[in-house]
N, C-alpha and C positions, 0 to 999 in steps of 0.2 A: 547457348550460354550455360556454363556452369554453376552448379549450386550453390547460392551465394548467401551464408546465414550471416544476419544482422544483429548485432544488439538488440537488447530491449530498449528502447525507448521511446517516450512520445514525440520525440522533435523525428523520428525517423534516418538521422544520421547513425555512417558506420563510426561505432565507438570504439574504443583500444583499449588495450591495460594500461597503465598509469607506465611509461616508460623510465626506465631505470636511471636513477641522479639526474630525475628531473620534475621539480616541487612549483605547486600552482602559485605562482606570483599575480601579481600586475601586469607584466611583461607580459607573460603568454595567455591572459584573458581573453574571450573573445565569444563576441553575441551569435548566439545558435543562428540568430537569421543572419547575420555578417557573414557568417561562414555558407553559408548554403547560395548566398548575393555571390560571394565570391569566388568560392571553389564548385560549388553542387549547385548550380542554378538550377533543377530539375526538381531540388527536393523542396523549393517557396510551397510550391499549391501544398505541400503535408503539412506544413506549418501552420496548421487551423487554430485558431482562438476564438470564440463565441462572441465576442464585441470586437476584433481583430485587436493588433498586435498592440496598440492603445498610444502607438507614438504618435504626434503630431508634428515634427520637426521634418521642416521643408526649405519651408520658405525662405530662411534665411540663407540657409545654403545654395541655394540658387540666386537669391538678387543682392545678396551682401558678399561682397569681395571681404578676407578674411586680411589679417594684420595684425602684429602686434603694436603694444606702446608701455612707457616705461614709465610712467608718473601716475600718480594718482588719477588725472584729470587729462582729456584730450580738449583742442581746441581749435578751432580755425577761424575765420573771417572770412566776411561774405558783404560787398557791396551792394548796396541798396541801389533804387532806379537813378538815373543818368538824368530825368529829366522832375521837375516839382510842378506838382497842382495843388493851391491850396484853397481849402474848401468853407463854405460856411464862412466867407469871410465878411466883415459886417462895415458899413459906408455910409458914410456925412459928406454929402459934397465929394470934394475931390479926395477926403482921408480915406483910406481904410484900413483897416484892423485885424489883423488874422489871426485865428486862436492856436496857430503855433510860428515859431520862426520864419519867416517869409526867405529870408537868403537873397533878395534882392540888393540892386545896386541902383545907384543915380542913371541913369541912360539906357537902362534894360528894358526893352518896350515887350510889353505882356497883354493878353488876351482876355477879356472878361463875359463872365453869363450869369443872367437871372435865370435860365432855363427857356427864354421867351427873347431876349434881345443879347446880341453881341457885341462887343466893340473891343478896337484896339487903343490902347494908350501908352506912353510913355511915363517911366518912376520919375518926378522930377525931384523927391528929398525924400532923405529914409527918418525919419524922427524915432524911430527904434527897433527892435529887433522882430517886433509885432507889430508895428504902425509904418507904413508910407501914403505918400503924396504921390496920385499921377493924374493927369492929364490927358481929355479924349484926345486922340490922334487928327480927329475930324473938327476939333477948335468947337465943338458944342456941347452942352452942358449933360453928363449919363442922365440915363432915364427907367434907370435898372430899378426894381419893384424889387423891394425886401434883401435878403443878404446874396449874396455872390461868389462861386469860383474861379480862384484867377489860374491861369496859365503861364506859369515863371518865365520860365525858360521859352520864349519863343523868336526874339529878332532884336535886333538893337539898331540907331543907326546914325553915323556921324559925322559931322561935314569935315570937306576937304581940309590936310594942313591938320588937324587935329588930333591929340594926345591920344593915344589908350585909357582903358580901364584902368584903374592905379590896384586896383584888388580885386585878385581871382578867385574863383569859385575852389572851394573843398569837399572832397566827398570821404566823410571819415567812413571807412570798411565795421560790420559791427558786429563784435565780438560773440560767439556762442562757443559751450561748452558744456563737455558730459560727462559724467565720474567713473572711476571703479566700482564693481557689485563682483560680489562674493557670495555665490550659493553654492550650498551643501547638501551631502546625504549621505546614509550610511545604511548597513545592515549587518547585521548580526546574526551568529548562529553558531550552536555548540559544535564544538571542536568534535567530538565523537559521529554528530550528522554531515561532518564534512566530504565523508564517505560519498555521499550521492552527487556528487559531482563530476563531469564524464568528460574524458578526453577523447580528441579527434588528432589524425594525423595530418598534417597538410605540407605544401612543400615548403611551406617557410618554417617547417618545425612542429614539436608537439603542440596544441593547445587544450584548452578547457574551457568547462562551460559548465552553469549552474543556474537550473531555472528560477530561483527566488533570489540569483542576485541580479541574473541576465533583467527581473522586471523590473531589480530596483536602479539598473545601470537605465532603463530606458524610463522609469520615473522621471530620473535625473535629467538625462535630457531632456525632456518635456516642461523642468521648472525652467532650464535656462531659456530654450524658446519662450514660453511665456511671459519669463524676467526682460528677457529684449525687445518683445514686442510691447507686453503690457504696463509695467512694470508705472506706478509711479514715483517719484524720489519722494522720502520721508521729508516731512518738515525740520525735524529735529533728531538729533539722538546719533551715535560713530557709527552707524554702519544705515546712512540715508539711500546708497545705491546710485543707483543711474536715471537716467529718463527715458525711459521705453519708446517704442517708436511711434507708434499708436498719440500718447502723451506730447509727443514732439510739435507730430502733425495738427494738432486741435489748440495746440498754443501756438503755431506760426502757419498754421497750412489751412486748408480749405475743408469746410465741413459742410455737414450734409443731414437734414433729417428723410426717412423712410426711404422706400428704393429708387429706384432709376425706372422707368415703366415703361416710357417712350423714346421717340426718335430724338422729340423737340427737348428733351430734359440729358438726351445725352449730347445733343448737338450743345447745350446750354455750357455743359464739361467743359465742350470744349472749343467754346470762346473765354470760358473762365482759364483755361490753361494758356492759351495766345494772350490774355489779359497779364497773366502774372510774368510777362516776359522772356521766359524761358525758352531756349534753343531746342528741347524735349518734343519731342512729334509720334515719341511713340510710348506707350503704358501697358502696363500688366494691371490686369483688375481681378486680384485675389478677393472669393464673393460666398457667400451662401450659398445655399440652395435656392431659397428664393429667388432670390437676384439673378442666377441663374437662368430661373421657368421665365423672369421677367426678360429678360435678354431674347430667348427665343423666344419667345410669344412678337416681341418688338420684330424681329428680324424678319422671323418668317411671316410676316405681315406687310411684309416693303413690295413681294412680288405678289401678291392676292390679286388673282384676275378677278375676282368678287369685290374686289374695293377699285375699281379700275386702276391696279400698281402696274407697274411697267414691267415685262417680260425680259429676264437678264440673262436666260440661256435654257436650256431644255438635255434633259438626261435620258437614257433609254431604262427604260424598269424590267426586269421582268420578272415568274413567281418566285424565284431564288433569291431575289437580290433584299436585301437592308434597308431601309429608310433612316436614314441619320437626320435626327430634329434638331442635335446641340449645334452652335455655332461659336469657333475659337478665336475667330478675329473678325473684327469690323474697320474700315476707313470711312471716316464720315467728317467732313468741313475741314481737310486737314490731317487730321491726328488718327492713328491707328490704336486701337484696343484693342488686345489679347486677355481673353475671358481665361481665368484658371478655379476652377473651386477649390477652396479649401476646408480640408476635414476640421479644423478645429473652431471652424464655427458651428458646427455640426454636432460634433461629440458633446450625447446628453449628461456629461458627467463635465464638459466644461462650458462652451460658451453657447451650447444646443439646451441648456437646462430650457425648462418651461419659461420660469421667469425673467434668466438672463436674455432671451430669444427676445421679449418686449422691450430689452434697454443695448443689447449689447451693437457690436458693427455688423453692418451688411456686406461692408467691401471695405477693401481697402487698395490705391488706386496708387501704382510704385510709378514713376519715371525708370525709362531705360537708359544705358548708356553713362557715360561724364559730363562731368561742370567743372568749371572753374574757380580754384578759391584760393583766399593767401593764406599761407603759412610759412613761419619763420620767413618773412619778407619775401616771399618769393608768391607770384600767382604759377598754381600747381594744378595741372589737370585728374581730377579723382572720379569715383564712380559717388551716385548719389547716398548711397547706402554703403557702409562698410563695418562690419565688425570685427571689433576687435578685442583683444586679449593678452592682457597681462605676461610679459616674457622678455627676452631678446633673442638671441642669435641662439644662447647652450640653453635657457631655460623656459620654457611656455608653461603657463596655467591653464591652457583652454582646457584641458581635462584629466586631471591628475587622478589616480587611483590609487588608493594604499590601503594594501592589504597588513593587518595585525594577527598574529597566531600562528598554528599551522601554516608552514611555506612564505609568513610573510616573517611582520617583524614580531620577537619573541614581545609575550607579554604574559604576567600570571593570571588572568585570567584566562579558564578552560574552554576557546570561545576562537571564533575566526569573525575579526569584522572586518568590511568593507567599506571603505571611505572614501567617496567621491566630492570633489570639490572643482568648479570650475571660477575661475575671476574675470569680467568682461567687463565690456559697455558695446557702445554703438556711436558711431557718425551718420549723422542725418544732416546732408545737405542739399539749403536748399526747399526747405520746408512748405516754402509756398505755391512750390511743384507735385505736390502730394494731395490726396483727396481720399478723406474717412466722409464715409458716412454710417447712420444707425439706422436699427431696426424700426424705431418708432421716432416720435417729437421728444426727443430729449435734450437736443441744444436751443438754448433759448435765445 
């Protein structure tokens, strides 16, 4: 191989002369590690940083399908259960009383429990919206101890030659919705230091790179992941944002205090997931570190010939070979989990600090695949998770760059800034298919 001198520089990419009538814009920007991802895959392991490259953006790009939308505001509709239980409901004789709308009708014979005695009976008068009249099916008087759950919807039945129903059941679909969010950033720097800024040639064209803008391009991405996962809407004030995803789940999804530790606490998951109805059989559990050691300590504890576990296959070893302890998926009662850790719960400058470690999440549990839900009258098959981004067809916000000064747009100040702005939200459907839990006893 021939003598091959490189530029100086610390990213270790070959660098060029500024080529001729042609000035560092937007257009031709591009991140020292983008380029090496793309063109130089050899030169990642030179890219060394002491706390690594400090990005935390993943997640989203992998379990959120992207889209745009063109209002302020996205929204869909999501029908509730098919069938009613109502609970705590409280009984004189043959009245009872339910502390929310019962939805019953005259002839709808329903299901009843103290938690100790059953019976069936028939609605025979609805006297209001929270009160009906029924009747044991067995002609003898309940004997039900304290208040009771009925079961609505279970059977009806009626003699030969006889009318229908005169009025049917509704099930109104129930609105949810998420906003625009607008984050920014910028950086700055004197027009004379714009010199150190280093172009590469690649086949799409000249490009450039600049290491204190390259950190503040990957700052920026870093707020938007946070904005979409963490984010929660303002009370008050024109720029309240969106509701993060995180935020989504703990107001309509399933939560969770400390970690998962055993079999019986994951099996527990997942009759809670069979519970919440959903056609989902399979999840991604984005986790700590912890939650991780817990995972395997659970797993490889299933085949312990010292705990008399059952023996589920046998591998040949020898002094060469690896011992892998992590485990990336489990099937247990059903439902698959796929373990992925992620770095930002990790990262001691965000949700690894000392303190946030005692309140922040342990995991966070995505549904794979589509569901179903209406929009604009139509039922529309979607993916659960999607982000999305202010734009149409010729114009997208997801990630706008504008450069001012030198090569960009003229301005009198002796200065080149960089302007980053992205506009988004998120669609979370489906909410009660999702599972946060925290570090510690924090939901009460």
């Amino acid at each position: 191989m021939a003598f091959d001198l490189l530029g100086t520089n610390l990213d270790g990419i070959a660098v060029i002369d500024q080529p001729g009538g042609v000035t560092a814009t937007a257009d031709n920007f591009i991140l020292a590690y983008d380029y090496a991802e793309k063109y130089m895959p050899e030169l990642i392991p030179q890219l060394h940083m002491a706390n690594g490259l400090g990005k935390i953006t993943g997640l989203l790009k992998i379990i959120g399908a992207e889209s745009t939308y063109a209002s302020d505001q996205i929204q869909h509709m999501e029908e509730g259960r098919l069938h009613n239980v109502i609970k705590d409901v409280a009984r004189t004789t043959n009245t009872f009383t339910s502390p929310t709308n019962h939805n019953l009708r005259v002839g709808d014979g329903i299901k009843i429990s103290d938690g100790t005695i059953e019976a069936q009976a028939t609605v025979t008068v609805i006297t209001s919206d929270v009160i009906f009249v029924a009747t044991n099916d067995t002609d003898v008087a309940f004997a039900f101890s304290g208040n009771v759950d009925v079961l609505c919807d279970f059977t009806n039945s009626f003699a030969k030659g006889t009318e229908n129903f005169t009025v049917g059941k509704r099930w109104e679909p129930t609105q949810f919705y998420n906003f625009s969010h607008i984050v920014k950033e910028t950086y700055g720097i004197n027009a004379s230091d714009m010199v150190h800024k280093s172009w590469v040639d690649t086949p799409d064209g000249p490009k450039w790179f600049n290491f204190e803008t390259e950190r503040t391009s990957n700052l920026f991405d870093n707020k938007v992941e946070l904005t979409q996962i963490l984010n929660e809407r303002k009370a008050s004030g024109n720029a309240r944002g969106m509701h993060g995803v995180i935020p989504q789940v703990e107001k309509r999804g399933n939560i969770s205090n400390e970690y998962i530790t055993d079999i019986e606490e994951l099996s527990s998951v997942a009759l809670r997931i069979k519970q919440q109805g959903g056609t989902c059989r399979e999840y991604t559990v984005w986790h700590d570190h912890q939650q991780g050691a817990y995972v395997r300590q659970m797993l490889s504890g299933v085949n312990a010939h010292y705990a008399t576990g059952a023996n589920y296959g046998q591998f040949n070893n020898s002094m060469d070979m690896s011992l892998k302890l992590g485990f990336k998926s489990v099937y247990i009662d059903g439902i698959t989990f796929h373990f992925t850790p992620w770095s930002l719960l990790e990262d001691p400058t965000l949700l690894g600090n000392a303190k946030f470690k005692a309140t922040s999440i342990a995991f966070l549990m995505v549904p794979t695949g589509n569901t179903s839900v209406y929009e604009d009258g139509n039922t529309v098959s979607k993916p659960y998770l999607s982000v999305r981004y202010r734009g149409d067809e010729a114009y997208n916000r997801k990630r706008e760059v504008k450069i001012f000064g030198p090569g960009g747009t003229p301005q009198s100040k002796d200065a080149q800034t960089t302007e980053f702005l992205c506009e988004g939200t998120n669609q979370l459907i489906g909410a009660n298919n999702y599972f946060v839990g925290r570090r510690g006893v924090f939901y009460s």
